[in-house]
C-alpha positions in Angstrom: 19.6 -37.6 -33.9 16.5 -36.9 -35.7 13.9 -37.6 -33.2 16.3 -35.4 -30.5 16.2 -32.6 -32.6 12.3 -32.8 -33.1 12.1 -33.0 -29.5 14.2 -29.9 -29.1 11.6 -28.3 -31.4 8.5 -29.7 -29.9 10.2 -28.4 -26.1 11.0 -25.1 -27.8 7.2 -24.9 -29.3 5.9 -25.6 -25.7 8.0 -22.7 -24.0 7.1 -20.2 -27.0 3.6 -21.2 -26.1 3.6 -21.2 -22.6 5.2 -17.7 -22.6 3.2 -15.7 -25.0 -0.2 -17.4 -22.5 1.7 -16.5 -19.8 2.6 -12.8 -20.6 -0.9 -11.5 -22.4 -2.6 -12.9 -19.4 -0.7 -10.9 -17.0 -0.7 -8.0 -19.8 -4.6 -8.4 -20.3 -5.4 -8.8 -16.7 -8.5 -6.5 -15.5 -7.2 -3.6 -12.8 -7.9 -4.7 -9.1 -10.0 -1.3 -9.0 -11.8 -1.6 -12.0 -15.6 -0.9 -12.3 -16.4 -4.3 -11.6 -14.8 -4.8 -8.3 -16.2 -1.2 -7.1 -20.0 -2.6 -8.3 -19.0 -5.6 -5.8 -17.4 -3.7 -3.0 -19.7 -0.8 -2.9 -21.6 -1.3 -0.2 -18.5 -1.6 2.2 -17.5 2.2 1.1 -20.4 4.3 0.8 -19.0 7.8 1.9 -16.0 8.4 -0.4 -16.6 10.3 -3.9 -15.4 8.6 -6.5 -13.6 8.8 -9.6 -13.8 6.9 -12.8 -11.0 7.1 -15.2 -12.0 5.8 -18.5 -9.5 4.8 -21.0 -7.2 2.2 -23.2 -4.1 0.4 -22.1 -2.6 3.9 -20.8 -5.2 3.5 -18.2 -5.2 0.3 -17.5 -1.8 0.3 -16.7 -0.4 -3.1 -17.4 1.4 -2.3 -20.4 2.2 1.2 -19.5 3.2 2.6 -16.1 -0.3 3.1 -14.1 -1.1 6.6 -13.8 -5.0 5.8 -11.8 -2.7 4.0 -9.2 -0.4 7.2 -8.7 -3.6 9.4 -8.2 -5.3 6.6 -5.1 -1.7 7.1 -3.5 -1.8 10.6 -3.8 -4.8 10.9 -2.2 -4.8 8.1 -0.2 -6.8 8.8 3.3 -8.9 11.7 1.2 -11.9 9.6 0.8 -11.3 9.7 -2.6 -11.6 6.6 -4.5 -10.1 5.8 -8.5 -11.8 3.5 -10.4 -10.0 2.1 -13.3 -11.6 1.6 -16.6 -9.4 1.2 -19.1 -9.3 -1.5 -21.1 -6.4 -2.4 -23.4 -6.7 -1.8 -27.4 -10.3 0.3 -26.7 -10.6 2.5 -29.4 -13.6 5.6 -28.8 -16.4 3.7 -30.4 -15.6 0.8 -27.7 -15.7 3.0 -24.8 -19.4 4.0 -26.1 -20.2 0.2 -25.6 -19.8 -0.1 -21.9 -20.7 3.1 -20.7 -23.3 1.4 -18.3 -20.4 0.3 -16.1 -18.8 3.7 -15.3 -22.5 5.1 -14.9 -23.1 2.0 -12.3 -20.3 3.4 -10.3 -22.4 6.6 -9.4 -19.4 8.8 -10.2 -18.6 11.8 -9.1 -15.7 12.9 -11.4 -15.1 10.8 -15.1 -12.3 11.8 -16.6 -11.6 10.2 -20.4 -8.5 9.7 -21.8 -9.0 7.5 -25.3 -8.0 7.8 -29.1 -4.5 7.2 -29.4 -5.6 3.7 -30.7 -8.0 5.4 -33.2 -4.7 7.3 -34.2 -3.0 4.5 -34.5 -5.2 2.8 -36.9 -5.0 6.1 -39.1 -1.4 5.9 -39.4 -2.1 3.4 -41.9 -4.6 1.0 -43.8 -2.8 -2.2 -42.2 -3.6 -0.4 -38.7 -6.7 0.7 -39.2 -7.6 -3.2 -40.6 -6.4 -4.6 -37.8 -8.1 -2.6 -35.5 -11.5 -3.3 -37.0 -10.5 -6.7 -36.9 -8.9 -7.0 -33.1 -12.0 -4.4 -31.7 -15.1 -5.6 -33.4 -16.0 -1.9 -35.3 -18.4 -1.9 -37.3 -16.4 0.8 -39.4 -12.7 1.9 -40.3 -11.7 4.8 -38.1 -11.9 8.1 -38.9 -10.9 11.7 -37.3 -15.0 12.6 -38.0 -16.0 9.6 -36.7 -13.8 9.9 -33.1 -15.7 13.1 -32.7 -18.6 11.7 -33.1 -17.9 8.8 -30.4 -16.5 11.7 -28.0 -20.2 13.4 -28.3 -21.9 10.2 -27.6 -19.6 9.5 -24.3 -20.0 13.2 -23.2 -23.5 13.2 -23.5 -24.1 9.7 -22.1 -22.3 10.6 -19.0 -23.8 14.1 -18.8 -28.2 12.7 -18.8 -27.1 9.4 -16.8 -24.7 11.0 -14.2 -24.1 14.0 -12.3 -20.5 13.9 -12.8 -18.0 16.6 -13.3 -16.5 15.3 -16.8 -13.2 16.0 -18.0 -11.5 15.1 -21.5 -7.5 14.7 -21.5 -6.1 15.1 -25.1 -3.7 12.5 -26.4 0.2 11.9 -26.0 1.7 12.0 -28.6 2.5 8.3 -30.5 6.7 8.6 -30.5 8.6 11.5 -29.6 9.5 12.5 -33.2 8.8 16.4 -33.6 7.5 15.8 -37.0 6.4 12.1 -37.5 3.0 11.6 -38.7 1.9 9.6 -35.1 3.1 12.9 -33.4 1.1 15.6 -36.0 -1.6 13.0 -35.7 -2.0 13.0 -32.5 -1.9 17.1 -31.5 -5.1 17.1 -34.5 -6.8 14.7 -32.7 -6.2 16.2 -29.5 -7.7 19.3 -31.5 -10.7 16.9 -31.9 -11.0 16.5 -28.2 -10.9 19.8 -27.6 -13.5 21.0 -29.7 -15.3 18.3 -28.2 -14.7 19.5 -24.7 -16.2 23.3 -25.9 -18.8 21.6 -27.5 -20.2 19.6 -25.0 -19.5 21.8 -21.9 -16.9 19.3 -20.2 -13.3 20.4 -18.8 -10.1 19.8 -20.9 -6.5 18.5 -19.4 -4.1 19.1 -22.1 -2.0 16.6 -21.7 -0.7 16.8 -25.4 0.3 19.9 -25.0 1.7 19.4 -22.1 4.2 16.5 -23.1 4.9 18.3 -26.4 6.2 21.3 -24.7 8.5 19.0 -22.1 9.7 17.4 -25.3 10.6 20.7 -27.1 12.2 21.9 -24.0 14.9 19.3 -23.6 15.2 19.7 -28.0 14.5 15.7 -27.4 15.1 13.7 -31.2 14.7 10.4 -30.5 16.7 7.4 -32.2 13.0 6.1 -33.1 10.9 7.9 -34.9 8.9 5.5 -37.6 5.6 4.8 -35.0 5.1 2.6 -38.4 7.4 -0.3 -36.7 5.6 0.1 -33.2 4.9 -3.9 -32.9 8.2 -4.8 -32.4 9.2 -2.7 -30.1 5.8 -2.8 -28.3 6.0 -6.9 -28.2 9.5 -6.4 -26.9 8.8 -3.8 -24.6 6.0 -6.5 -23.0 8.5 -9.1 -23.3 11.1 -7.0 -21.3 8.5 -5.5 -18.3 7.2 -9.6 -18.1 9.9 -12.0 -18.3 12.7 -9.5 -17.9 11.8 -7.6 -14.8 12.6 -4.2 -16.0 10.8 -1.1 -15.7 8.6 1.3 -17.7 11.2 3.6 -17.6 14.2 1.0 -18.3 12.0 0.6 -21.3 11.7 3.9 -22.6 15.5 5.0 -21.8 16.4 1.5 -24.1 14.5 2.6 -26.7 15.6 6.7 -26.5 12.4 8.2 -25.6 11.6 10.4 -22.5 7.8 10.1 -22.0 6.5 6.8 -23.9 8.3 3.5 -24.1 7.4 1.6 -27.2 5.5 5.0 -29.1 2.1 4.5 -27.7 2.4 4.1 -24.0 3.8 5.9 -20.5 6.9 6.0 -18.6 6.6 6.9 -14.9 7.7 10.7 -16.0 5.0 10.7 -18.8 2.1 9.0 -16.4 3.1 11.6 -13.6 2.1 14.6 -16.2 -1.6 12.8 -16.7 -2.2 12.1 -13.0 -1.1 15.8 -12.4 -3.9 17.6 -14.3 -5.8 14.8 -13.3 -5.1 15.7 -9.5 -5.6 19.3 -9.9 -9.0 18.4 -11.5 -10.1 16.6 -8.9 -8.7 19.1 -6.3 -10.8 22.2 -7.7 -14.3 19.8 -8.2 -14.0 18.0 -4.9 -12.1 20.3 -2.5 -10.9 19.2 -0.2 -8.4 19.4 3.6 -4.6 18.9 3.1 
């Protein structure tokens, strides 16, 4: 009996195993148009213009619904091509590190969507820990220091490309009115757009933008403690995975209208970025309908 019920364990053990490889390797997997594959395909596609969007998991769009893939179909046959450079967890000071790849690309529009994980790890000490931990910073995030990371990616971009730049502010982490990962994130989308002023570069609001969808429908959602994200993020992987369902099977579960699990999109919410986004690109690379 004993040695069946260790072998129920050890069988157990294996398929807890097997899953959680299983599922960060299709969550952590790079995006089919990422910098890397446009450095390697470049020479078959020399006459589009091309646009790098820079950014966390948001924009890399495994964990949240993929908002670079909904601008290539909306201008697919434009000559138009989206690269995707987000990569999952980035905070601003990591973005800073591998500016070389976007510049590589020769862009001709960047547009930057990153901080809601430097939010994140200001919502408390444990976060901000484990982000210096799980990241590599050589420091604890800071609203000061974000700004400072912002400067160093605008200029970067502005002395090694001739880009048209644009900074999107952040969504809001939950859907809460007042929760401290919604105040937090409108004051660092402040952050961004001083930045944008600053430095000379455009500014989507997409905070404000989602905030004012979210007062319109007088949303209050049944979470609202972004302090218990994990679980519901882990769950939400668990669900889009192993489960099959949606983004937006996700976020209707879990009562919100934009995000899914507090920090990332839903097709509605990923639709409002890759609208400014479009009408970005529209005005700085006009173009036939």
């Amino acid at each position: 009996m004993l040695r069946k019920i260790l072998l129920a364990l050890l069988v157990l053990a294996g398929t807890v195993v097997w899953l959680y490889v299983s599922v960060s390797g299709k969550a952590q997997k790079p995006p089919g148009n990422s910098p890397q594959w446009f450095a390697e395909n470049r020479a078959t596609d020399k006459k589009s213009k091309v646009v790098v969007c820079i950014g966390d998991s948001i924009t890399h769009g495994r964990v949240s619904h993929n908002y670079v893939d909904l601008l290539s179909k909306r201008f697919n046959g434009k000559d138009v091509v989206f690269i995707n450079a987000g990569i999952n967890g980035e905070l601003a000071w990591n973005v800073v590190q591998r500016l070389d790849a976007v510049i590589a690309c020769h862009p001709d529009v960047v547009t930057v969507l990153i901080g809601t994980n430097d939010v994140n790890a200001m919502l408390s000490e444990k976060n901000g820990r484990r982000a210096v931990t799980n990241m590599k910073l050589p420091q604890m995030p800071s609203r000061p220091w974000y700004l400072e990371n912002l400067r160093k990616i605008c200029t970067v971009l502005k002395a090694q490309t001739s880009a048209k730049i644009a900074l999107l502010s952040l969504p809001p982490i939950g859907e809460a009115p007042s929760s401290a990962g919604v105040l937090q994130s409108a004051q660092f989308s402040s952050v961004v757009r001083a930045a944008s002023a600053e430095q000379g570069v455009d500014y989507l609001p997409l905070n404000e933008t989602m905030a004012r969808y979210l007062a319109e429908k007088k949303h209050r959602p049944k979470l609202a403690d972004a302090a218990g994200y994990m679980p519901v993020m882990y769950k939400g992987i668990f669900s889009h995975f192993v489960l099959g369902k949606s983004f937006d099977e996700i976020a209707a579960a879990n009562g919100f209208l934009l995000v899914t699990d507090f920090l990332h999109l839903n097709s509605r919410g990923a639709a409002m970025a890759a609208d400014l986004i479009e009408g970005f690109v529209r005005e700085t690379l006009p173009m036939g309908d």
